[in-house]
C-alpha positions as CSV (number, residue, x, y, z in Angstrom):
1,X,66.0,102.5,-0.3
2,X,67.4,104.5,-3.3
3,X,71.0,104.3,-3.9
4,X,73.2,106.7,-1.2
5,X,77.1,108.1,-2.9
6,X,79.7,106.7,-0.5
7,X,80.2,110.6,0.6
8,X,76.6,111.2,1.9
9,X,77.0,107.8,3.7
10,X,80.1,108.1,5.2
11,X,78.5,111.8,6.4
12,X,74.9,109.7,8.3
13,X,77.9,107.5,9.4
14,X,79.7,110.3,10.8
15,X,76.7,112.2,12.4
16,X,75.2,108.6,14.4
17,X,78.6,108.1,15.6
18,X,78.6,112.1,17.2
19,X,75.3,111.3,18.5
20,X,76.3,108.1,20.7
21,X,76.3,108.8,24.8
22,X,79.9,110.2,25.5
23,X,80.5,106.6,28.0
24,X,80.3,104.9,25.1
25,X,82.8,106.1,22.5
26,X,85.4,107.6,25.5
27,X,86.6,105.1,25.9
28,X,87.9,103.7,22.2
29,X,91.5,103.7,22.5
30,X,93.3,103.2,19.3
31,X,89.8,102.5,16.5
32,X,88.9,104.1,13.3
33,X,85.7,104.6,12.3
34,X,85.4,103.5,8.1
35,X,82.9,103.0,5.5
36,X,83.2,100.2,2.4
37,X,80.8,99.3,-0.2
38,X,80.5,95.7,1.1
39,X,82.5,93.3,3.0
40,X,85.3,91.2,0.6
41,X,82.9,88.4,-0.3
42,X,80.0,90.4,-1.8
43,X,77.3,89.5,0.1
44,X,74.5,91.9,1.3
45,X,74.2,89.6,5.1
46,X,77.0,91.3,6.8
47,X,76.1,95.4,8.0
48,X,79.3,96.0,9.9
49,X,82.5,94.3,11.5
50,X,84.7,94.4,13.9
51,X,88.5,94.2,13.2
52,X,91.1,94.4,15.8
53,X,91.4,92.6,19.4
54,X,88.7,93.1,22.3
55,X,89.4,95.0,25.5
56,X,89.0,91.7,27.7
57,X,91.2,89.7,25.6
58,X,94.4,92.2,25.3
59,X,97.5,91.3,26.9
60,X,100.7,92.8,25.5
61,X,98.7,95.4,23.1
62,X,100.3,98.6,23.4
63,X,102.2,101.7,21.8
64,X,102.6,101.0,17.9
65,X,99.9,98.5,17.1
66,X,97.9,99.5,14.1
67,X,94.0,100.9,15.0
68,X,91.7,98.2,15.9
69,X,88.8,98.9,13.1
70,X,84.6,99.4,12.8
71,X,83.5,99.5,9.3
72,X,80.0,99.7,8.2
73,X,79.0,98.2,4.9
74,X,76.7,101.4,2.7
75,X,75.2,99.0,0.0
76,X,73.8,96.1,2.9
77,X,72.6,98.8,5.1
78,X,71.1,100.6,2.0
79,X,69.6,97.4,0.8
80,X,67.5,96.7,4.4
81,X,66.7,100.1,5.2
82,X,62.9,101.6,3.9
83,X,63.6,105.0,4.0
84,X,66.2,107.5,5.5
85,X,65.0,107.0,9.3
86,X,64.9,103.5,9.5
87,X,69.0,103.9,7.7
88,X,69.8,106.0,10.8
89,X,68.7,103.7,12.8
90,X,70.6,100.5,11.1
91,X,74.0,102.5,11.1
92,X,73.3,103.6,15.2
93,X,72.2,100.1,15.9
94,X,75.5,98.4,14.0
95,X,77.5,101.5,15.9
96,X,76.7,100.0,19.0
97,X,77.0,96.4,17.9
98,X,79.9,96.9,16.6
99,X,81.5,98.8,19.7
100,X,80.3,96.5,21.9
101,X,82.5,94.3,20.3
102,X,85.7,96.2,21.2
103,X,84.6,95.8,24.9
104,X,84.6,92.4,24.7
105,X,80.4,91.7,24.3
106,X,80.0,88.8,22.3
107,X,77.3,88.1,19.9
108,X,75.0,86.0,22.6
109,X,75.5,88.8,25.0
110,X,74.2,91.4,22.5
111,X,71.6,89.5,21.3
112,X,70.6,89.4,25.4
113,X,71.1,92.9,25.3
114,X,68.5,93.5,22.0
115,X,71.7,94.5,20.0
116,X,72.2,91.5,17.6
């Protein structure tokens, strides 16, 4: 797909995340949403990641912890995406992925699931 500004990105970003079922996102307590380039070793294999602590394996998280964070990678979902549909689809599809790791769903589960 032909190259996408971080701005126009972080808007198709944005706009999937708005369009997610309200169960789903209600109940993020304490995430941000961000965009990079690419992840810190420069490869084009990782979409998105996960950053903080799962739901299920919390115990003394509470007031004053720093937000748990989802970050999508613009330049690996550019580079797997055909066209601007099928880049909709990879940033809604890492969304979930990605959330479902805040509520604990591991990688087997999603892959179960059809997420991974």
């Amino acid at each position: 797909m032909e190259a996408m500004d971080a701005d126009e990105f972080e808007k198709l970003v944005v706009d999937e995340l708005d369009a997610l079922p309200d169960e789903m996102v209600d109940g993020l307590d304490n995430v941000v949403f961000v965009t990079e380039d690419r992840p810190e070793d420069g490869t084009l294999d990782i979409l998105g990641l996960y950053d903080g602590v799962a739901l299920t394996d919390r115990s003394d998280y509470g007031f004053g912890e720093l937000p748990d964070r989802i970050i999508l990678y613009r330049e690996p979902l550019l580079d797997i995406a055909t066209d601007l549909g099928d880049l909709k689809d990879q940033i809604h599809i890492t969304l979930v992925h990605e959330i479902a790791h805040f509520y604990g769903i591991n990688d087997e589960q999603l892959h179960e699931l059809g997420w991974a």
